[in-house]
N, C-alpha and C positions, 0 to 999 in steps of 0.2 A: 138095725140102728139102736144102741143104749140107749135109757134115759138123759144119761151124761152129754153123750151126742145130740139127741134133739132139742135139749132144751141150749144146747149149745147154738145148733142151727136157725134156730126160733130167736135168739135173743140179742145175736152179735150180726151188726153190719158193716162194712168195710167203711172207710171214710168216702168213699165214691160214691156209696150209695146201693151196693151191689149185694146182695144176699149171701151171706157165709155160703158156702159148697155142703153137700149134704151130709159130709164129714165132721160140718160145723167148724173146721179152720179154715185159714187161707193158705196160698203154698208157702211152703218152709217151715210148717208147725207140726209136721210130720216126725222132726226131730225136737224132742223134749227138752232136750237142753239148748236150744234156741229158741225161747221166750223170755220175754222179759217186759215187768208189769206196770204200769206206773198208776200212782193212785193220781185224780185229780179235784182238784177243790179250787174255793176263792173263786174269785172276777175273772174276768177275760185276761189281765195282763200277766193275773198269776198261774191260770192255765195253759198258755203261750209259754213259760217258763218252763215248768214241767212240761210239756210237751216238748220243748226243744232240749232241755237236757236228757231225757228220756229216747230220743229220736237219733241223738249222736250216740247214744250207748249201743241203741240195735244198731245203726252203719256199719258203727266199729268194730262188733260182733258178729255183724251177718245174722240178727236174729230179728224175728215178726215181733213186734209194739203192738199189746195191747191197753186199753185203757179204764182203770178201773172207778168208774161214777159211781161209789155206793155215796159219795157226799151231798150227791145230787136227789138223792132216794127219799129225803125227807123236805118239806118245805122249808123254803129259804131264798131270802132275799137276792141270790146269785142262781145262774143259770147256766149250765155245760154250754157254750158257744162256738166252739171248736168245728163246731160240723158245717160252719161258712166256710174254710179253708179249705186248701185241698191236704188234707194231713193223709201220713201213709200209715194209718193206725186201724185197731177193731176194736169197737166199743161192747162193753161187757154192765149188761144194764144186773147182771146176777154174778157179782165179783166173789161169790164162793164159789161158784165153778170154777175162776182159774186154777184156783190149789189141786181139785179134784178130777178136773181137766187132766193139767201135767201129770199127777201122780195116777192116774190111772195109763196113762202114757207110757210111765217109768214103770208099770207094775208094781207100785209100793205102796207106801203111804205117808212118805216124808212129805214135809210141808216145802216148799219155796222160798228159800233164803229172804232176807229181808237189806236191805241197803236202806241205814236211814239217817238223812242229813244232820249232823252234828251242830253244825256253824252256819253264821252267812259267808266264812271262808270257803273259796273255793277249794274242793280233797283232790288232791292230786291222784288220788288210789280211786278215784271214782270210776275208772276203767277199766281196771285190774280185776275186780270180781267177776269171773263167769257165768252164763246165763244157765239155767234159767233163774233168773230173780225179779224181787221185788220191789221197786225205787220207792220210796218216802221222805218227801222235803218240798221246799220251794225252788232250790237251787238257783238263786239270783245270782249269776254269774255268768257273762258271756264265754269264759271259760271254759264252761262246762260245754258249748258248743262250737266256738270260734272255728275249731278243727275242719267243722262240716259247715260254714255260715253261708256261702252259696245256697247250698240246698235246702237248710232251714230257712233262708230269707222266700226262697220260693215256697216251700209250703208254707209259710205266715203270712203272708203279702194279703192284708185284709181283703174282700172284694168291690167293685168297683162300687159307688152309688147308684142309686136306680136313680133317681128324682136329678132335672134339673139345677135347682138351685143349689145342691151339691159338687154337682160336676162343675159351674163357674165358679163355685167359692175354689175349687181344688185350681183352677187354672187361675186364679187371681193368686192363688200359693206359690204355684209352679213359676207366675214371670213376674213377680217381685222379687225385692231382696228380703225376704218375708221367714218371720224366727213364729216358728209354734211355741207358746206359751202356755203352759198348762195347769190351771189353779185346781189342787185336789183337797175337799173339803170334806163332804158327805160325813161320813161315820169315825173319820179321821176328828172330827171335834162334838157329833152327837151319841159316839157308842163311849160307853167309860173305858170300857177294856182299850180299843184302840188308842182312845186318845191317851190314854197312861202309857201307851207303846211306842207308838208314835210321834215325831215330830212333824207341826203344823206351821208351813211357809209361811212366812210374813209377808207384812207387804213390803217389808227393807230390802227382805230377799230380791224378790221379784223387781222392785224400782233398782237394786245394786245392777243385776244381772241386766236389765234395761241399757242403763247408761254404759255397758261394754258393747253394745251391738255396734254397726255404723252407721252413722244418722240420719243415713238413708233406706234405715230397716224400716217394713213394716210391720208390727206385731200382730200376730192372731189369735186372740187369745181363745183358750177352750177350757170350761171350765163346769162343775156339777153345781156350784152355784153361784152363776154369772152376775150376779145384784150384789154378791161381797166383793168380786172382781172389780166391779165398774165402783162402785163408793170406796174402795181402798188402796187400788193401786193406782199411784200417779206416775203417769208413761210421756215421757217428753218424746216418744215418738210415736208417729202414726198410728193409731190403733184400734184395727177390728173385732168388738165383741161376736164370735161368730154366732156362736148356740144363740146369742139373743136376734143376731142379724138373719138366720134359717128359720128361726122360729115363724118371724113373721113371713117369711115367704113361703111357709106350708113345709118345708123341708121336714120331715120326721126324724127325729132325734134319737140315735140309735150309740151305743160305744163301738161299731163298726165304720159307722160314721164318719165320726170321729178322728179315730185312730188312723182312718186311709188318709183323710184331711192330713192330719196331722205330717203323714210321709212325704207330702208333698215341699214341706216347708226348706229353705233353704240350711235356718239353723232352728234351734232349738232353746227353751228355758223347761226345764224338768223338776216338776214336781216329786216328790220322794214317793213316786209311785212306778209299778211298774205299767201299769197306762201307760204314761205318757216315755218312760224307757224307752219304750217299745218305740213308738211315735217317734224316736230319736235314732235308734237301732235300726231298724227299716227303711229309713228315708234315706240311706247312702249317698247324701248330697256331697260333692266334692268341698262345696264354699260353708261345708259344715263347722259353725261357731257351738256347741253344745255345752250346755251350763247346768250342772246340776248343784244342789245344798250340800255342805258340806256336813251336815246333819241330817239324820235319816230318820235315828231314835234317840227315845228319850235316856234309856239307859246308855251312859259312856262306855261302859263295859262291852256293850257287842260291837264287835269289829265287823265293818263294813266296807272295808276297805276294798275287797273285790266286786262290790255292785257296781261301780262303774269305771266302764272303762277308760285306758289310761289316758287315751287320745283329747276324752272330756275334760270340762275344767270346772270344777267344782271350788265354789265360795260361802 
């Protein structure tokens, strides 16, 4: 066994949990030109992205998804969480061994094409490049997966709660007519970069999208910081602060949490994040009312027009 090889076998494990093979791949990475790499970065909503556009590209192709965390490699306020899911991927804790992986594979020394996201429009040629390559972007686009969304919904389907007061909060979701609300604040108004990026809900927002539900919604709201939710939005209907209401019950406060809560709901108020996207995208509720900001960023110039989709109603 080469160098190449063991630290291969040593460093990559399946998303199951199962030891690379003493080859150091999984099956199908026999053939070199069936690989294909994606870089991953950001929070849990923007890792879910890149994983599911990444994940329809090897279907479509019949090739092994690996994953490349070198984002993760330095401290930082975000953490790889991908490994709650059942994802069908190998994580790569030494993302220079892909290149020299493949090309040792190929007998050469060419490096691994590179695919890297232009726009928040969706690229219609995002298919079209053959593997082996290397995906870079966020690809907010159900688009980019829709093809395969069956199967993506099943490897993202967050996992259950352990804790009680979780599982009745989710069944208080389940048998109302109950809209997930979800106020995203965090570094969206304490980092400068973001907040010059990003646009930050109001609470007009959130009170407009309020008064469309049926007045016999219940709201749930989820929120990173529930003390601006509760002094600034006024909700003429029903409404559960959850993260404040679990806290007191012991509940530990997790974005996995969350985000399974969040599935349960009947409709939806979506913050311009892909959190709570998600939360909306996964819930496949039929009585689904889903409402997201008609503003995403602060520049008018990026087109956003394919983050959500078209079924949503966006104000």
């Amino acid at each position: 066994m080469n160098s190449v090889h063991r630290e291969l076998s040593e460093s990559v494990r399946v998303a199951e949990g199962r030891v690379a093979d003493e080859a150091g791949v999984n099956r199908g990475v026999s053939d070199p030109n069936k690989a294909c790499v994606i870089s991953i970065s950001g929070g849990l909503g923007n890792q879910m992205l890149q994983y599911a556009a990444a994940r329809a590209y090897s279907i479509h192709h019949g090739c092994s998804l690996f994953l490349d965390l070198k984002f993760y490699s330095s401290r930082r306020h975000r953490s790889f969480e991908l490994d709650a899911f059942p994802i069908q991927a190998e994580k790569w804790v030494k993302p220079s061994l892909i290149s020299e992986f493949v090309n040792k594979l190929r007998g050469g020394s060419e490096s691994i094409p590179v695919y890297q996201e232009q726009s928040k429009r969706f690229d219609p040629q995002f298919f079209e490049t053959s593997p082996p390559l290397k995906l870079r972007g966020y690809f907010f686009s159900e688009k980019y997966f829709s093809p395969y969304a069956d199967q993506i919904r099943s490897e993202l389907t967050p996992p259950v709660a352990r804790d009680q007061p979780a599982r009745e909060m989710a069944r208080r979701l389940s048998e109302n007519m109950s809209t997930s609300l979800h106020v995203r604040r965090g570094d969206y108004v304490s980092n400068p970069n973001a907040r010059q990026r990003f646009w930050s809900c109001t609470s007009e927002y959130f009170e407009a999208a309020i008064e469309m539900l049926p007045a016999d919604s219940t709201v749930f709201v989820f929120s990173d910081d529930i003390e601006w939710a509760k002094q600034n939005i006024r909700s003429s209907r029903k409404t559960v602060f959850v993260n404040d209401e679990l806290k007191r019950a012991g509940s530990p406060e997790t974005g996995l949490r969350d985000l399974w809560l969040m599935t349960h709901a009947k409709s939806h108020v979506i913050a311009n994040s892909s959190f709570s996207w998600w939360g909306a995208w996964l819930s496949g509720s039929e009585a689904n009312l889903t409402i997201a900001p008609k503003k995403w960023f602060n520049d008018p110039q990026v087109d956003d027009s394919d983050i959500i989709p078209s079924t949503w109603l966006r104000i």
